[in-house]
C-alpha angles and dihedrals in degrees: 000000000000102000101208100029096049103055094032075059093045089049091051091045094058097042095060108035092086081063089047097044093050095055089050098246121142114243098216101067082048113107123211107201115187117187135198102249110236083220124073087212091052096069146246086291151015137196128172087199087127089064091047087060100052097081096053092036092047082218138125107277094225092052083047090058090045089059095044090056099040083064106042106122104216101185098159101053089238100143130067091200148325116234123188111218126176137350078342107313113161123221124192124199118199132211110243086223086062081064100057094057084059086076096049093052088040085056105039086064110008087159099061100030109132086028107125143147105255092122092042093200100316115172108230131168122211111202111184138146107035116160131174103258093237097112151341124320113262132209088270098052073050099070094039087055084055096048103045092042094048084039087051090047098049090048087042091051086042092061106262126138099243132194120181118206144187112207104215107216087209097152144056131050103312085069089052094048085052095048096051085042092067092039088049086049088039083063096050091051088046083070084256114145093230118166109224102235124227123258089046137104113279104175127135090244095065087053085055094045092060099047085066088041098069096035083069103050102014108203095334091124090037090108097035125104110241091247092054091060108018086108087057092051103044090044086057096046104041090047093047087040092056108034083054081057085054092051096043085049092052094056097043083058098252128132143179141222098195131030100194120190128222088201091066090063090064097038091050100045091243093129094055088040082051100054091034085064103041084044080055097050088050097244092117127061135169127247133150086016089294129108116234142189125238098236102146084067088077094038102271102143088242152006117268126209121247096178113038106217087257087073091256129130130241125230092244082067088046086056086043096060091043097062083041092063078035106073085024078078096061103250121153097203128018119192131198126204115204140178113252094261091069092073091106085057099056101081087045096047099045084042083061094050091052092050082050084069093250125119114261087245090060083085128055126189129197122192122215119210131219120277110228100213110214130176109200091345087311127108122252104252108233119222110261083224110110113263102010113138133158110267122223090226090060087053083049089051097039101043110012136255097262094052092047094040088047100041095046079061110059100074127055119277086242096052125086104241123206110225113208111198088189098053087040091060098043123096100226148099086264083069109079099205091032088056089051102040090052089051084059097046093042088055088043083055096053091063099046080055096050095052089048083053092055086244102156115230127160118202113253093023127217101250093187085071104058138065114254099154089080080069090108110124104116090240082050092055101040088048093063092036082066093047092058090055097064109088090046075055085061108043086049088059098050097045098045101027090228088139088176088082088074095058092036086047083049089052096049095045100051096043087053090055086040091060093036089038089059097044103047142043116242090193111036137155084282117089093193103046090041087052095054094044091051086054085058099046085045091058094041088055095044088054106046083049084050095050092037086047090056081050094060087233117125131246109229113206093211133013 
């Protein structure tokens, strides 16, 4: 846990739970939010806690924050001084020697440093990926794998129970429309003049499919109608299909722990029990021979349609009877990670949860954006045949897992993102995973140098035994200042799912060794001094591995 942040918090806690308690209000649901001041003179940190407070204490802000002060309990010795500014602002100053003590608690655990208990066992499902197994994965399933994988880490190190799952779209009429597009592709190879009708899938890779295909079975279905054999052919394609997204998932470094079939809701009746309950319940109602589900009861703009006039599901049933299972499971959360195009399906589907007798925040839902794909600033030119797109597993093979996984991370998921080839290949600072990596190889190199220089170093080191407190120089200072923040990095993102915070933490980091790292020695004429920079070079290692480690993006020793 952060060493600074966190006990400047619990002070503050304390202090002011006499004025919450006296209000009535329940301290708990009170949030504490400290902030790094812009300006040097304006402290270590801030807080405007005191203003938060007016409203419920019916009091002046600034005599709030006088009160506030007067009762901090600063056993520790941990702050220089407190300063009010404003309208109640409140400024902490905090002693350098309260830094030093960052390292030691970075170095007695560096494994484990960021881990904390903000989930407490929660149990919380990450659903992401997801595509209809109708054809390789492409750049944009891409960025949702590293969400929801990064998304699935940083809930897994703050103490939540996490599963991670892939919901295989195995039914319905997209399955069938495969299946008939490599028979269609079977008969062409069989010599037959067969015109490849519109609506179906035209990529290359169905031409490839059933070129293996028939190398399998030859001409045995030459003389079959299409009906009589469909089940054959869209068994073949949307198991090739997904076990090469498997394929594709491994090497981009992703995993799951759950394949769930949309198949076995049918099979299994899930998708009828569903819309009987939410028809008990009186959420579903009939009308124009359909059977439809009450969503504008929960502020979704219409009604949507669960039963077609024709007796079949929707999909949107479909999607019913799987958070269902869902939370049959036991699961507290369930989040849901999109592509951008899904946004007209997000009111109908939390007004689902909530007939489902769960609260709306039960669910959460992240949209992806779309990935511009560039090649030197300028966009990636798409075939003008039918169905071409860039796959993710060609950008893996071109640029490497670790740049792609890296570079789909640092916007936010809601943002388009613009994907150089080019800039993700270079080894350069232009390159945002290259410019981290080789922070972390260039401090893997000071201390091959040390050793070669006779310098003596355990690991871990003792840290009681060396003398931090010469770490004055102000980089010094705001380095460690920024190691402190990452676990409070973590515990944002986790609460708030903005995985970018953990790239843009890395870039800060990192610039701020490069430019330490120029102007001063880490292994002068001074033991002493050498021995505790080499303490500090040692934390800032152990935390971009960390933070790169949560990425799912490696830590070279050397480049």
């Amino acid at each position: 846990m952060a060493y600074v942040r966190n006990r400047i918090t619990r002070m503050l806690a304390d202090a002011i739970a006499p004025l919450l308690e006296s209000a009535g209000q329940d301290t708990e649901g009170f949030s504490i939010v400290l902030d790094i001041p812009k300006a040097a003179q304006h402290g270590d940190y801030a807080t405007n806690v005191a203003l938060g407070l007016t409203r419920l204490l019916k009091r002046n802000p600034r005599d709030i924050a006088s009160q506030i002060v007067n009762d901090i309990q600063d056993t520790e010795g941990l702050i220089k001084k407190i300063e009010i500014a404003g309208p109640g602002f409140i400024n902490f100053f905090v002693q350098p020697e309260a830094w030093h003590q960052v390292l030691s608690e970075i170095l007695k655990a560096p494994r484990s440093y960021g881990y904390q208990d903000v989930g407490k066992g929660k149990k919380i499902q990450v659903e992401f990926v997801s595509a209809n197994p109708t054809g390789p994965l492409h750049i944009g399933h891409g960025r949702g794998a590293a969400t929801g994988d990064v998304l699935a880490n940083i809930l897994d190190a703050c103490g939540f129970s996490v599963e991670r799952e892939y919901y295989i779209n195995d039914a319905g009429n997209q399955m069938d429309t495969l299946g008939r597009s490599l028979y269609y592709r079977y008969r062409q190879l069989l010599g037959e003049s067969v015109e490849f009708p519109d609506g179906h899938y035209q990529g290359g890779y169905m031409r490839d499919l059933a070129s293996e295909f028939f190398t399998e079975v030859g001409d045995r279905y030459g003389q079959t109608a299409m009906d009589e054999v469909l089940p054959v052919f869209t068994g073949y394609v949307g198991n090739r299909i997904l076990n090469g997204i498997k394929d594709d998932l491994e090497v981009f470094g992703v995993a799951f722990d759950r394949w769930f079939s949309e198949r076995s809701l049918h099979d299994q009746n899930a998708i009828r029990t569903t819309i009987e309950l939410l028809e008990a319940a009186g959420f579903v109602y009939e009308a124009d021979g359909a059977k439809w589900f009450r969503s504008t009861a929960f502020g979704d703009e219409k009604d949507r349609v669960v039963i077609r006039a024709n007796g079949v599901s929707t999909y949107f049933a479909a999607d019913l009877a799987y958070h269902t299972n869902k939370f049959q499971r036991g699961f507290d959360t369930l989040v849901d990670i999109w592509g951008a195009d899904h946004h007209g399906y997000v009111d109908r589907m939390l007004a689902g949860v909530q007939a489902l007798g769960r609260d709306r925040g039960d669910l959460k839902i992240i949209l992806v954006q779309l990935v511009n794909l560039l090649r030197g600033g300028k966009p990636v030119a798409m075939s003008t045949r039918a169905g071409e797109f860039v796959t993710l597993r060609e950008v893996v093979d071109e640029v490497g897992r670790d740049a792609a996984r890296f570079i789909f991370l640092t916007r936010r998921s809601d943002s388009p993102l613009d994907f150089d080839l080019e800039v993700a290949k270079m080894q350069s600072n232009d390159n945002p995973v290259y410019y981290v990596q080789y922070a972390h190889a260039r401090l893997c190199s000071i201390f091959e140098v040390a050793k070669e220089r006779g310098v003596s170093f355990d690991w871990p080191p003792d840290t009681d035994g060396i003398r931090l407190g010469i770490l004055t120089q102000p980089e010094e200072l705001a380095i460690i200042k920024l190691l402190d923040e990452y676990p409070h990095i973590l515990a944002n993102c986790a609460r708030s799912f903005e995985l970018h915070q953990i790239p843009y933490y890395l870039h800060e980091l990192v610039s701020l060794f490069h430019s330490y790292y120029n102007r001063h020695r880490v292994l002068g004429d001074d033991p002493d001094l050498s021995r505790a920079r080499l303490c500090l070079a040692a934390a800032i290692r152990e935390v971009i591995r960390r933070a790169l480690e949560i990425l799912g993006v490696s830590a070279p020793e050397k480049m």
